[in-house]
PARODREN-463573 format. One line per field, with one value per residue (C-alpha): chain; x, y, z; residue number from 1. Coordinates in Angstrom, 1 decimal, decimal comma. Example, Ala and Ser with C-alpha at 12.3 -4.5 7.8 and 13.67 -1.06 7.14 Angstrom:
mol	A;A
px	12,3;13,7
py	-4,5;-1,1
pz	7,8;7,1
seq	1;2
// end
This chain:
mol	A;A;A;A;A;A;A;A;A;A;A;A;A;A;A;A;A;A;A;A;A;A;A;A;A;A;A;A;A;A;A;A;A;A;A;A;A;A;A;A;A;A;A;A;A;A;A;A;A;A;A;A;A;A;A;A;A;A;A;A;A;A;A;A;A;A;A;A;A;A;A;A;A;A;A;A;A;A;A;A;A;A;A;A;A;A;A;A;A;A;A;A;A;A;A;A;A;A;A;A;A;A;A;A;A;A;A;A;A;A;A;A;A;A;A;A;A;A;A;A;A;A;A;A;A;A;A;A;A;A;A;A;A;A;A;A;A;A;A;A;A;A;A;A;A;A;A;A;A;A;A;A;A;A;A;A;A;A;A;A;A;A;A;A;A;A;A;A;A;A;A;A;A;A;A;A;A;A;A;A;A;A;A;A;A;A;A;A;A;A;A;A;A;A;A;A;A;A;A;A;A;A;A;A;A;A;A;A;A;A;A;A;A;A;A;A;A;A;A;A;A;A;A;A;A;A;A;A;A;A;A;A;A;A;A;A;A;A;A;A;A;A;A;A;A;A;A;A;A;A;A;A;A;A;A;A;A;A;A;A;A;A;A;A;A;A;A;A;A;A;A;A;A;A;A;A;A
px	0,0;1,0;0,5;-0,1;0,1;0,0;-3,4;-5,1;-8,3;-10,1;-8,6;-12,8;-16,2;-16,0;-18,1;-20,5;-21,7;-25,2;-24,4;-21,9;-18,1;-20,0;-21,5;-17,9;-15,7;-18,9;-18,2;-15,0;-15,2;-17,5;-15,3;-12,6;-10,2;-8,4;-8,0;-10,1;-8,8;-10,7;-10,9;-10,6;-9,3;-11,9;-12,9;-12,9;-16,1;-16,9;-18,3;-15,9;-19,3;-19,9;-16,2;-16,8;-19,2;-16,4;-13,8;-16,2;-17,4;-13,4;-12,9;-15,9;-14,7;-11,1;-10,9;-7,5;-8,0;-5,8;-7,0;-5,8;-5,7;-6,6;-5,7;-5,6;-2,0;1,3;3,5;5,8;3,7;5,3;2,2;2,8;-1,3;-1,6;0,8;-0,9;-4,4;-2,3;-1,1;-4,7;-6,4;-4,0;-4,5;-8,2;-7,8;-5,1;-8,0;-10,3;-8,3;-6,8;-10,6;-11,7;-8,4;-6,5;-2,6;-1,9;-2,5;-1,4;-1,1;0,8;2,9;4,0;5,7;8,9;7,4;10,8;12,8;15,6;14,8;16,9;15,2;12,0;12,9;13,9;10,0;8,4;10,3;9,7;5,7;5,5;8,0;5,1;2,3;3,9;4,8;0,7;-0,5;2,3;-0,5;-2,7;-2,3;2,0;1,4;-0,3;1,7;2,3;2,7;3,8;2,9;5,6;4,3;3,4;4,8;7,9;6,4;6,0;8,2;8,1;10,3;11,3;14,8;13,2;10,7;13,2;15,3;12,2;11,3;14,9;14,8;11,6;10,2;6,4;7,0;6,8;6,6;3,8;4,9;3,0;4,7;2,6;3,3;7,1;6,6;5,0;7,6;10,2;8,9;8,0;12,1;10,8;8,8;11,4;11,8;15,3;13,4;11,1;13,6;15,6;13,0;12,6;16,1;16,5;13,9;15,2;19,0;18,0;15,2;15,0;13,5;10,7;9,6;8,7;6,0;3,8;4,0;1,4;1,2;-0,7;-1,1;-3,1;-2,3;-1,3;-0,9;1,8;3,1;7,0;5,8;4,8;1,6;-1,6;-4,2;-4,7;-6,1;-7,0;-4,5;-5,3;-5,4;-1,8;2,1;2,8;4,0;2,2;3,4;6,7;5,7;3,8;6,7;9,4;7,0;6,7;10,6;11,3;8,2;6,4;3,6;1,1;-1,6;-1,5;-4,4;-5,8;-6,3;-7,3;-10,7;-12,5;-10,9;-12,7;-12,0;-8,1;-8,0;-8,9;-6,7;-3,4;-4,4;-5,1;-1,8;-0,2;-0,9;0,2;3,2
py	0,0;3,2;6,5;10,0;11,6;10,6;9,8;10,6;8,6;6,8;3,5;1,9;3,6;7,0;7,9;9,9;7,2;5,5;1,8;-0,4;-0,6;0,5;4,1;4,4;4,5;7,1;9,4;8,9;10,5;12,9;14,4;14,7;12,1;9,6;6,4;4,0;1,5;-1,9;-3,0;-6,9;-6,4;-8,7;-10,5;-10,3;-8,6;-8,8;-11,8;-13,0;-12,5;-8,6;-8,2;-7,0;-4,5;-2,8;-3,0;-1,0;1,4;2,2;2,3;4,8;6,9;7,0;5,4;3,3;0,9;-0,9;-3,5;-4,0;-7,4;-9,7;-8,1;-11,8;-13,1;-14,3;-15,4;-15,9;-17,9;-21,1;-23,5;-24,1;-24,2;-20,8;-20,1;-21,4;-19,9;-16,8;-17,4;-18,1;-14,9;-12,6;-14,8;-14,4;-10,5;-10,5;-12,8;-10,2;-7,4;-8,5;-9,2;-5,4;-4,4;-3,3;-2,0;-3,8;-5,4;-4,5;-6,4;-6,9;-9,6;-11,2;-10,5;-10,7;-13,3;-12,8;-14,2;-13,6;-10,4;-12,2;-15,5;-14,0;-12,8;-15,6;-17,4;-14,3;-13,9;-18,1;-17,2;-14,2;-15,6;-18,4;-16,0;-14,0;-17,0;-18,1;-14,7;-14,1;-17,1;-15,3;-11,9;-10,4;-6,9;-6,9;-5,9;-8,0;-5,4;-5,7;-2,7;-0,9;-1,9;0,7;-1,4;-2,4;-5,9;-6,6;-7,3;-4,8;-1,7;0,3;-1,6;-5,2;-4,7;-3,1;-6,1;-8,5;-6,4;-7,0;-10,4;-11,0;-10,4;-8,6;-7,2;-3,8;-2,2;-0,3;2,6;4,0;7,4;7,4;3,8;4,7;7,8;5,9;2,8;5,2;6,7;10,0;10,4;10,0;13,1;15,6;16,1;14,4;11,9;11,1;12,1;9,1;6,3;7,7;7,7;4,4;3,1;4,8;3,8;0,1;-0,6;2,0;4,9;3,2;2,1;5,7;6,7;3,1;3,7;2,4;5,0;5,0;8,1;9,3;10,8;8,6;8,0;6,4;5,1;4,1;0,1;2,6;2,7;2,9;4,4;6,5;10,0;12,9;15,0;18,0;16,1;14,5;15,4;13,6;15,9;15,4;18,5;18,2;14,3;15,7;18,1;15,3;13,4;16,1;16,9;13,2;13,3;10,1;8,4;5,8;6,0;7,8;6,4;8,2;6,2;8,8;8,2;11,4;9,5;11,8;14,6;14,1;12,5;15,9;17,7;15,4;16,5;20,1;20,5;18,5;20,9;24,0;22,6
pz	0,0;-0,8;1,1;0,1;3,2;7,0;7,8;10,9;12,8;14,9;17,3;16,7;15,7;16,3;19,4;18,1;15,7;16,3;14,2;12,9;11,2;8,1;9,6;11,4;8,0;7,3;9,9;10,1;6,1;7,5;10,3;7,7;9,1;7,0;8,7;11,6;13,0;13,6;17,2;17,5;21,1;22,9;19,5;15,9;15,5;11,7;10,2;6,6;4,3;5,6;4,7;1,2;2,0;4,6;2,1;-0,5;2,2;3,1;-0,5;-1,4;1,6;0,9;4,4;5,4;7,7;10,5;13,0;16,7;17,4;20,6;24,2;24,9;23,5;25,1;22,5;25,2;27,2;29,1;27,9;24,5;24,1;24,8;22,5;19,8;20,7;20,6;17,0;16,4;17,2;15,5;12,2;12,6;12,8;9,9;7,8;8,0;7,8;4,8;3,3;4,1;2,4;5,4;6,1;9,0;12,1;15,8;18,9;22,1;21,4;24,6;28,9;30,0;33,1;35,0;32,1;30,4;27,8;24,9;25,5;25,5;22,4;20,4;21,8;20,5;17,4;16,6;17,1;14,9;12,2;12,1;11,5;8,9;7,0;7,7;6,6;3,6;2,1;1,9;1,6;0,9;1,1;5,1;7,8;10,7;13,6;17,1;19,1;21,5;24,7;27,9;30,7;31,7;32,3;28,8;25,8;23,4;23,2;20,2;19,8;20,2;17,3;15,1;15,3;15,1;11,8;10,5;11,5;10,0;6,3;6,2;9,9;11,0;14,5;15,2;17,0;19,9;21,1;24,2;25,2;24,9;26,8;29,8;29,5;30,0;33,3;31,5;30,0;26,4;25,7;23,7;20,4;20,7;21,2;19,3;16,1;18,1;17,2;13,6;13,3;14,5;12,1;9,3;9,8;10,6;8,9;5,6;4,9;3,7;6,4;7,5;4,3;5,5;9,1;11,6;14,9;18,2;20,2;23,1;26,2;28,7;32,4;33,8;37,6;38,2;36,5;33,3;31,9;33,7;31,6;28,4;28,9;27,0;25,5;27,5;30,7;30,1;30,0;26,8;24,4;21,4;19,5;19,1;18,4;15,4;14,4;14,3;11,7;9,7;9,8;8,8;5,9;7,4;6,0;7,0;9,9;13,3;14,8;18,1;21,6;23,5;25,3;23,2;19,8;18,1;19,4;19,8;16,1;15,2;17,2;16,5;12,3;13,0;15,0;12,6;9,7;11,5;12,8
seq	1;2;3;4;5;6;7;8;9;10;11;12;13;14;15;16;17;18;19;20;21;22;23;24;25;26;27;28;29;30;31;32;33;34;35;36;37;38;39;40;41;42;43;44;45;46;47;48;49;50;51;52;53;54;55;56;57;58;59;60;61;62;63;64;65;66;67;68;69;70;71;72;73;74;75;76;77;78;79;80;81;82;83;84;85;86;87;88;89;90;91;92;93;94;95;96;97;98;99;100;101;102;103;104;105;106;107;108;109;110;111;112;113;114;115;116;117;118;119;120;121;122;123;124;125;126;127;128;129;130;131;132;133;134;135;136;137;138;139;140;141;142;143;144;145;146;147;148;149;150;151;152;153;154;155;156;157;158;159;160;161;162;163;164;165;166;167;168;169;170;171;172;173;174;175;176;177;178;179;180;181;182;183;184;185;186;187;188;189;190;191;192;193;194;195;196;197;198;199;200;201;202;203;204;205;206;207;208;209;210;211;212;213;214;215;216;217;218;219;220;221;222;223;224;225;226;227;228;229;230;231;232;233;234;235;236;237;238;239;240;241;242;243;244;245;246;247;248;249;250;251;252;253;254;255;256;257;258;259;260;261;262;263;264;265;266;267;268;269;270;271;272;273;274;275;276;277
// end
């Protein structure tokens, strides 16, 4: 897939919509946003045979669309059988993703459980090598995405899913500012350093991978284990602005989808700042 411009929207249905994924990618359209992301977090909420009529609507509306996948996945699990299951529900979300036409899809890929941080790795990098060959079947252009995680608990910072992108063909991390903001206890809010992880993508993974990028922002709370709950971007430290300023500096494309609890709202605000910056 390839982008125009960097997309803003909606992480779900926008609240102000009365219906379905269908009136979503409407309003979405209608608010003048570019992008919603479908969220499979608790399941995968769209039957295969309404696919086609999501991937027109998104179509028709000039709407990209991203999925987050199951909240329920430990790729690093100890029992094998959970493992699997885990494999399972990011395949079902990449299956109908890939049917309404999607980017790519997000989840949390695994926890560190008191283990060694490079074993850790190598289990989560064996499980997602396996669904990228599994969804590389069916569909080569959609992008297996593990999300940079909020907590220190869990596996998943910007320098682990570089490498797993290097190490692994139709891989990308999906790069959640916020989430790296809390997971550094607050350290990770300056323009240093967000230029940082671009550079850092750039250098190790290509410059293309900055015009397909998949982003998560909201504001975001955090204690001294990192994060504890998104927020508002008015009610929270995270410094969105110069966030926005180092994307524009570096010319990235792709999604920025908004967490925040008013997604709406905040989409809006992330594009309008974004086109005055």
């Amino acid at each position: 897939m390839n982008f125009d411009k960097l997309r803003f929207g909606t992480a779900g249905i926008p609240i102000c919509t009365n219906g379905d994924t269908l009136k979503g990618i409407e309003t979405v359209r209608k608010l003048k946003l570019d992008s919603m992301e479908l969220e499979f977090v608790h399941s995968v909420n769209i039957k295969e045979d309404k696919t086609c009529l999501v991937k027109e609507a998104a179509k028709k509306n000039n709407i990209i669309l991203t999925a987050h996948g199951s909240y329920y996945v430990n790729l690093s699990s100890d029992d094998k059988k959970k493992i699997e299951a885990s494999k399972k529900r990011i395949l079902n979300a990449a299956k109908i993703l890939s049917l309404c036409g999607g980017h790519s899809v997000c989840f949390h890929a695994g926890f560190y459980q008191k283990e060694n941080p490079k074993k850790v790795y190598e289990k989560i990098k064996e499980g997602v090598k396996d669904i990228a060959k599994q969804v590389k079947e069916f569909d080569k252009d959609l992008w297996i995405s593990p999300e940079v995680s909020g907590k220190i608990s869990q596996f998943g910072s910007v320098d682990e899913l570089i490498k797993l992108s290097k190490d692994i063909e139709q891989v990308m991390p999906c790069i959640d500012f916020s989430h790296n903001f809390a997971r550094s206890i607050g350290q990770a809010n300056k323009l240093e350093d967000f230029r940082e992880v671009l550079n850092k993508i750039k250098n190790n993974l290509g410059k293309e991978y900055l015009e397909r990028m998949h982003i998560h922002m909201s504001g975001i709370e955090y204690t001294d284990k990192g994060e504890k709950n998104h927020l508002t971007f008015k009610d929270s430290k995270f410094n969105y602005k110069d966030c926005l300023k180092a994307l524009k500096e570096f010319k990235c494309k792709g999604v920025v989808t908004c967490e925040s609890p008013l997604i709406e709202i905040d989409a809006l605000l992330l594009k309008k700042t974004y086109e005055k910056v």
